[in-house]
N, C-alpha and C positions, 0 to 999 in steps of 0.2 A: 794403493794410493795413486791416482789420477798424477801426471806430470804438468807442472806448471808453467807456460809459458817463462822462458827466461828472461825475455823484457822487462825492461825497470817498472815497475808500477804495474805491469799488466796482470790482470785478477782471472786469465783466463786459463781452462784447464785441461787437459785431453779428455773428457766427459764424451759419454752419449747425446748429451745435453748440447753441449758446444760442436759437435757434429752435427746436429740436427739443427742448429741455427745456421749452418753451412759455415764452419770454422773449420778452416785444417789446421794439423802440424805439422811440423818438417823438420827433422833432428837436422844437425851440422855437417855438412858436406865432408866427404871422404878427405879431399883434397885438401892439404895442408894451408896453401893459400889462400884459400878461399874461405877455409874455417878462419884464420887469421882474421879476414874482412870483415864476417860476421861478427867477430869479436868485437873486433874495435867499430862494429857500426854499431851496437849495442850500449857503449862509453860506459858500464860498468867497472871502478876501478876495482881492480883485484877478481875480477871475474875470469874462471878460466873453465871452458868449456867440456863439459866430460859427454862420455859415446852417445848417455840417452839424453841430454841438451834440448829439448828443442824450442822453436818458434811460432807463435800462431801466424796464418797465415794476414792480419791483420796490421801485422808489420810491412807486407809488401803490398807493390803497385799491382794494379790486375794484368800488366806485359809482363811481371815478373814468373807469370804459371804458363804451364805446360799443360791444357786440358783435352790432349786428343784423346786420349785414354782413359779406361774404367779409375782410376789413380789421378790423383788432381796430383802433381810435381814441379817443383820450383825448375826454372829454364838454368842452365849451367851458368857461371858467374855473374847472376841474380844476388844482389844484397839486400841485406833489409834496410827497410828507409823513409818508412812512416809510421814517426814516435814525435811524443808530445815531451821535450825534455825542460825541465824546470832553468831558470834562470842561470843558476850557480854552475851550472856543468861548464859553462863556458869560461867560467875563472878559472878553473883546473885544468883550463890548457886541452878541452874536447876543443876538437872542429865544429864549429857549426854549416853545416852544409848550406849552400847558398847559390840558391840559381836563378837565373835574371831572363829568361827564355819569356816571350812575349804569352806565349800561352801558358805558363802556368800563373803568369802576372792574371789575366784572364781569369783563370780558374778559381785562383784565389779569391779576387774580387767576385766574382758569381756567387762564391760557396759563403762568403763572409755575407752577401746580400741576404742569400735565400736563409740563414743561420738567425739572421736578426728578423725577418720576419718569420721563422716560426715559433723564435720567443714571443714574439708581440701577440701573435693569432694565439697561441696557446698559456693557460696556467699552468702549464705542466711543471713538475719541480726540474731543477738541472739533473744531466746526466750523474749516476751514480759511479762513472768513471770518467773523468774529465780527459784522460791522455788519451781515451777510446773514443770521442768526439762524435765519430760520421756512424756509430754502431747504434741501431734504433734502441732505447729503454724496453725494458721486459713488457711494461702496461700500454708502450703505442705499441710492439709487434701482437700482444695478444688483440688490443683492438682491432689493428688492422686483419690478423688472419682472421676473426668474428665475422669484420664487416663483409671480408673476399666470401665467408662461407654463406654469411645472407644474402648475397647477392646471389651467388652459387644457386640456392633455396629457389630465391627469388623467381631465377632464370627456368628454373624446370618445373615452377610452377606456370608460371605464363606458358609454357609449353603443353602442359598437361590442360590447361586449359583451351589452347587454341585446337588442341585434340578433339578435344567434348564439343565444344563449339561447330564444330567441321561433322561431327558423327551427329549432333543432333538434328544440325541442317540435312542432313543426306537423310536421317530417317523420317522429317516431316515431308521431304522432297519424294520419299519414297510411296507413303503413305499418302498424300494428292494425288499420285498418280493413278493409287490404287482407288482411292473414291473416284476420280474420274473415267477411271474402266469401268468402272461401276454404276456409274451414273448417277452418281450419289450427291454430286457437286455440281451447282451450275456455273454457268462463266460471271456471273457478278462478282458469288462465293469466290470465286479461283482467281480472280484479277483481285481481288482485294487481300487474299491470303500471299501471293506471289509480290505484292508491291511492299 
């Protein structure tokens, strides 16, 4: 049985499938305190973390990894900290994190901009997981890999073409030359074939 993300709401699951969208997991740090944090950045009540626990890596920022190595690894007191929590959490006395840093004000406002216009430009239906937000829909990632592979297509055909193109000039260039040793061609023929 596949391990389920233990984020509240999160649908994701240690799969081949979720590997290959480039999803990791990351069970709960050794460290007592540090498991502590996760816990409580998670605000599940009554949640208590056991050995095979883990996280996708979709709860964290991308300064939160460690990618020098074959092994994608969370960097040492790294919390998790991007979750979409419903209204009511904050009546039961969860924290709502709150940061007032000029650039993420920024960020915000970008991501809220570009968000509204690709509802407008598209009919697509809404995400089939709303707390996973910034995570492309199965039907745009299949289009988009289609479009990368037609392009792909595309590209080595113009290639193969410019191939031919280049081999058939060399073989008519070759073949003038050879009527011309030949005497077979005069110069009106040969300025009007070369123009």
């Amino acid at each position: 049985m596949p391990h389920p993300c233990a984020a509240w709401k999160c649908a994701n699951r240690f799969t081949v499938q979720t590997k290959s969208q480039g999803i990791t997991f990351h069970r709960f740090p050794k460290d007592n305190a540090w498991w502590k944090q996760w816990e409580v950045a998670l605000r599940r009540e009554g949640f208590s973390a056991s050995s095979s626990s883990m996280l996708c890596s979709e709860h964290f920022k991308p300064e939160d990894f460690d990618r020098t190595g074959q092994t994608v690894r969370i960097r040492d007191g790294a919390v998790p900290s991007v979750f979409s929590f419903p209204a009511h959490f904050t009546s039961r006395g969860y924290p709502v994190a709150t940061t007032t840093t000029e650039t993420l004000k920024k960020a915000q406002e970008t991501l809220a901009v570009d968000c509204s216009q690709l509802v407008q430009d598209t009919d697509e239906p809404p995400c089939l997981y709303p707390d996973h937000s910034y995570v492309l829909p199965d039907d745009l990632r299949a289009r988009l890999s289609d479009a990368l592979a037609r392009v792909e297509s595309l590209e080595r055909e113009k290639r193969n073409a410019k191939d031919r193109e280049r081999r058939a000039k060399n073989t008519v260039c070759s073949l003038l030359e050879d009527l011309r040793g030949k005497k077979l061609i005069n110069e009106e023929l040969k300025d009007k074939l070369y123009s």
